[in-house]
C-alpha positions, 0 to 999 in steps of 0.5 A, a space after each residue: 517549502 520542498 515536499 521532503 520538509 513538509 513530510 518532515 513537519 508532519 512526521 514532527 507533528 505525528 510524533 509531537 502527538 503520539 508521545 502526548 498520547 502514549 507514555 509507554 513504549 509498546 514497541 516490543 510487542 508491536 514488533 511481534 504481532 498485529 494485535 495490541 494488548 488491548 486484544 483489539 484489531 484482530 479483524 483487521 490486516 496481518 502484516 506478519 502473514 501478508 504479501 503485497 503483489 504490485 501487478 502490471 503497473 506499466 507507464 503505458 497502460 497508465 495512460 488508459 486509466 479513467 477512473 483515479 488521477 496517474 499523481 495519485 495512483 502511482 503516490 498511493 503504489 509508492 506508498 504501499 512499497 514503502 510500507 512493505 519495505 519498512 515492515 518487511 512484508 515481502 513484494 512480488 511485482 510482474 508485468 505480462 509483457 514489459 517490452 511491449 506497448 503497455 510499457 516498463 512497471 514504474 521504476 517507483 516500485 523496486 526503488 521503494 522495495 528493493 529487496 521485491 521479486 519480479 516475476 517475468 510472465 510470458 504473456 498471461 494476462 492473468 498472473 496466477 496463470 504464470 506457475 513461477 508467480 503462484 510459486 513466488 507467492 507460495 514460496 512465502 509461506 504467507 495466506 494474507 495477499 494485499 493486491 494492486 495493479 492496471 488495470 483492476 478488472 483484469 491485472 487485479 480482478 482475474 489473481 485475486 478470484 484464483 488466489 481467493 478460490 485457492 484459499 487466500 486472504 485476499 485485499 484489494 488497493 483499489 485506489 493504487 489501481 486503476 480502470 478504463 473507466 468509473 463504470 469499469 472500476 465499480 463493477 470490479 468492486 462489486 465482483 470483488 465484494 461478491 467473491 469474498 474479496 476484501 476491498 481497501 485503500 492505501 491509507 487503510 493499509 498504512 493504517 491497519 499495518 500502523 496500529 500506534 503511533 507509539 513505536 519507534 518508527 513513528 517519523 518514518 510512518 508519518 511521511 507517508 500519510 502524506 502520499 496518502 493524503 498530501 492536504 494534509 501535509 499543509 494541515 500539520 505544516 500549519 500546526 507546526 508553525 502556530 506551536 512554533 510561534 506560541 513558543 517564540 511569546 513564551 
């Protein structure tokens, strides 16, 4: 079986679910805040004042990377693009240095979101040195930064500390980012929690973006819980199946 029809079996199971689950329709409302009726999930991530930055994702620094496998970084950066893409949270995207060793940015990036800035920088290393980057990011008008990139103790590590310092939200995907090494990206978590920056992961963003599964693009949200976690694709595969031939005894 492709992996374009597991996605579609586990988009049917979702779906199957959320209409089991939730009778009424809360897509209006979802639409128009983060925060269901219920007046739960203020804690959590904003997508109507977000900004997703997708930094230095270059193929050849990719090789450099230790501490999570390429399949999965570059499924779980795919992933966040699509979820941008979909909610129309704006995505910046930049690389120091495009033409040289560390490579082009990944072509998954901007053919997930193609409506996504890129920011040509002229050397920094840093990101927030680039004036025309702190302009795209002002130029939003949005506080919540959802940040990713190779490799996290610098491309993610150095913005998110200045953006936090300028009075920015600030979430790091530290599984669609990556480190030279375990050592490297555990430090980088501990600098991120003692800054006051708000360590995540791909599926937590998807999730928090989410909320309910009672919203008209259900199917679509579906597909990508199976970037985030491609096992469980064969879960809902089977679980089709089962109904399906429970169906065929009736």
């Amino acid at each position: 079986m492709s992996i374009r029809r597991l996605f579609d079996v586990i988009a049917v199971a979702f779906l199957f679910v959320a209409v089991l689950s939730a009778p009424q329709a809360l897509a209006q409302t979802q639409r128009a805040s983060s925060v269901l009726p219920s007046g739960g999930g203020k804690a959590l991530l904003d997508p109507n004042d977000a900004v997703l930055l997708l930094l230095d994702h270059q193929t050849g620094l990719f090789q450099t990377v230790k501490d999570i496998g390429i399949t999965e970084l570059r499924a779980n950066t795919t992933l966040l693009a699509k979820l941008a893409h979909m909610h129309k949270i704006p995505v910046i995207t930049s690389a120091s240095e495009p033409n040289g060793p560390n490579g082009p940015l990944m072509p998954e990036i901007h053919a997930s979101a193609p409506d996504a800035i890129y920011v040509a920088r002229r050397g920094e290393v840093n990101a927030w040195d680039n004036p025309d980057f702190v302009d795209a990011v002002r130029k939003t008008g949005r506080k919540t930064l959802i940040i990713a990139g190779v490799w996290t103790s610098v491309c993610v590590m150095f913005p998110a500390l200045d953006a936090k310092a300028a009075g920015y939200k600030v979430y790091t995907v530290m599984d669609a980012s990556g480190d030279p090494s375990e050592l490297a990206s555990r430090t980088s978590l501990a600098r991120f929690a003692q800054a006051g920056i708000i360590p995540t992961t791909a599926n937590a963003v998807l999730s928090e973006v989410h909320r309910t599964w009672n919203r008209p693009d259900a199917a679509e949200l579906a597909k990508l819980y199976g970037l985030a976690a491609p096992n469980y694709v064969a879960v809902a595969e089977s679980w089709q199946k089962a109904r399906d031939a429970g169906s065929q005894k009736k």
